[in-house]
C-alpha angles and dihedrals in degrees: 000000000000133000090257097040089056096046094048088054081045087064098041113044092075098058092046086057090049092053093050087042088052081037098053094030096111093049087057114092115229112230121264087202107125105008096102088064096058111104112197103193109195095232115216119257126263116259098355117127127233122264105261108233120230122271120238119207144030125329116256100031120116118286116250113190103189108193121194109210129231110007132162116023086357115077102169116201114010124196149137085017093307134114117210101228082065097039090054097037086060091052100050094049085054087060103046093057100049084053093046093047086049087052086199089115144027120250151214149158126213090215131018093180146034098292129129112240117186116240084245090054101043082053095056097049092067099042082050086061101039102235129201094206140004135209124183108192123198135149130235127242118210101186114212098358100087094175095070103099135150142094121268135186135229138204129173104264120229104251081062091046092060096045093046099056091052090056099044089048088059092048097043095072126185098298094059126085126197127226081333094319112126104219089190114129093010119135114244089257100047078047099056085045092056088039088054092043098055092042092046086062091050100047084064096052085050103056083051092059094047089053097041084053085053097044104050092039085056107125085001097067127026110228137188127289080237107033103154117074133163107208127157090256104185092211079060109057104094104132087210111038123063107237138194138187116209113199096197100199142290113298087195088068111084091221092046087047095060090044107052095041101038119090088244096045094047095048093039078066093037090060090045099050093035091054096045086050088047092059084037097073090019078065099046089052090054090039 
C-alpha cells in the first residue's frame, strides 16, 4: 500500500468510527449510575396561599393554631431512628386532641400530614384564621453528644421585633387593618409605630405564655438547664398574633427519644401544654 494510500485511511478511519458510533447510538444504554441520588422537590407556587386546615371546636372559644414543624422533603433533626417532622407531628396531634377533648378552645394544625409549608405560610395561616395564640413545636438535634437533653422555649427578641414590624408596615398597605387599626392613609413611619406597638403587646403575651409552658411542665417535662431563649425565629414574627416555639427536647438523646415517641410520653406533654394554654386564656379574660 502506498504512503498516500496509508495517510488518506488514517483520515478517514475516525470518522468512519463516528458515523457507526451515530449509526449504533439508540442501541447504547445510557447509564442508571447516579439517577437514584437526584431529589426533585415540587416547590410551592408564588403567590399562592396556603390551603387553610379545618377548625376543630365551638364557635366563639379562643383560637389555637398548633404548627408541626419541618414536613415533606424537609425532615428537620434526625436521631435514634427517628426524624423530627414525624416525632412533632405526633406530638401535635397529641395536643390537639387533648384540647379538643377539654372543649375550653378552638383548634388547628398547620399540617396534618407530611407537607412543607414555608415559615411565611405557616405564619399566614395563622394570621388567615385569626389566631389567639401559636405554637410551633420541633424537636433539637445534638449530634454526637448524646447526653444534651431537655425542652426549651422560644419568643421573637426584640432586635427582630423591631425588624419584623417594619417589614410587615411596608407589606400591610392601605386596605389592611391591625388588631382592628386601620393602617390606610398612614404614612410609612406612623405605620411602623402602630406595627411595634401591636407587636409589642404580643411579644408580652408571648413571653406569658412562655412562662406559663415552664412553669406547669415543672417536675412533668425535663427541660434544659437554659430553656428560655429569645431568637428572630421567622415562623415568630406576626405582629399580631403571640407566638411561641417549643423545642421539645433532643431526639438524639436516648431519654428524650422515649419520651417524646412513646403514647405516655406524648400525652404527659399533651396535659402540660393543654393546662398552660388553659391559664393562658383563663389570664387574657381577667386582663
Amino acid at each position: 500500500m502506498s504512503i498516500r494510500a496509508q495517510i488518506l485511511l488514517l483520515l478517514l478511519l475516525p470518522v468512519a468510527l463516528c458515523a457507526a458510533l451515530i449509526a449504533t447510538a439508540q442501541r447504547i444504554p445510557v447509564p442508571a449510575i447516579g439517577r437514584e441520588y437526584v431529589l426533585r422537590v415540587k416547590l410551592p407556587q408564588a403567590d399562592v396561599p396556603a390551603a387553610l386546615p379545618q377548625i376543630a371546636g365551638r364557635e366563639g372559644l379562643p383560637l389555637v393554631v398548633i404548627d408541626p414543624g419541618h414536613g415533606g422533603h424537609d425532615p428537620g433533626a434526625s436521631g435514634q431512628g427517628y426524624r423530627e417532622k414525624t416525632v412533632v407531628l405526633g406530638l401535635a396531634r397529641a395536643l390537639r386532641d387533648e384540647l379538643e377533648r377539654e372543649g375550653t378552645v378552638r383548634v388547628a394544625l398547620t399540617r396534618d400530614d407530611d407537607r412543607y409549608l414555608l415559615h411565611a405560610e405557616r405564619i399566614d395561616i395563622a394570621r388567615r384564621l385569626d389566631a389567639d395564640l401559636f405554637l410551633s413545636i420541633h424537636a433539637d438535634s445534638a449530634g454526637d453528644a448524646a447526653e444534651v437533653t431537655g425542652a426549651s422555649i422560644y419568643t421573637l427578641s426584640n432586635a427582630a421585633s423591631s425588624e419584623a414590624a417594619a417589614r410587615f408596615a411596608a407589606r400591610e398597605n392601605a386596605s389592611d387593618r391591625l388588631n382592628g387599626i386601620d393602617l390606610g392613609g398612614q404614612s410609612d413611619t406612623v405605620s411602623t409605630i402602630l406595627v411595634e406597638l401591636s407587636q409589642r403587646r404580643t411579644q408580652e403575651q408571648s413571653d406569658e405564655f412562655a412562662r406559663l409552658i415552664r412553669r406547669e411542665g415543672e417536675g412533668a417535662i425535663r427541660f434544659h438547664p437554659r430553656s428560655r431563649h429569645s431568637a428572630a425565629l421567622k415562623v415568630l414574627r406576626a405582629p399580631d398574633v403571640p407566638s411561641v416555639l417549643f423545642e421539645s427536647g433532643f431526639i438524639t438523646n436516648e431519654a428524650d427519644a422515649q419520651r417524646l415517641t412513646s403514647v405516655e410520653g406524648r400525652a404527659r406533654f399533651a396535659k402540660v401544654m393543654a393546662r398552660a394554654i388553659r391559664i393562658y386564656f383563663a389570664r387574657q379574660q381577667e386582663s
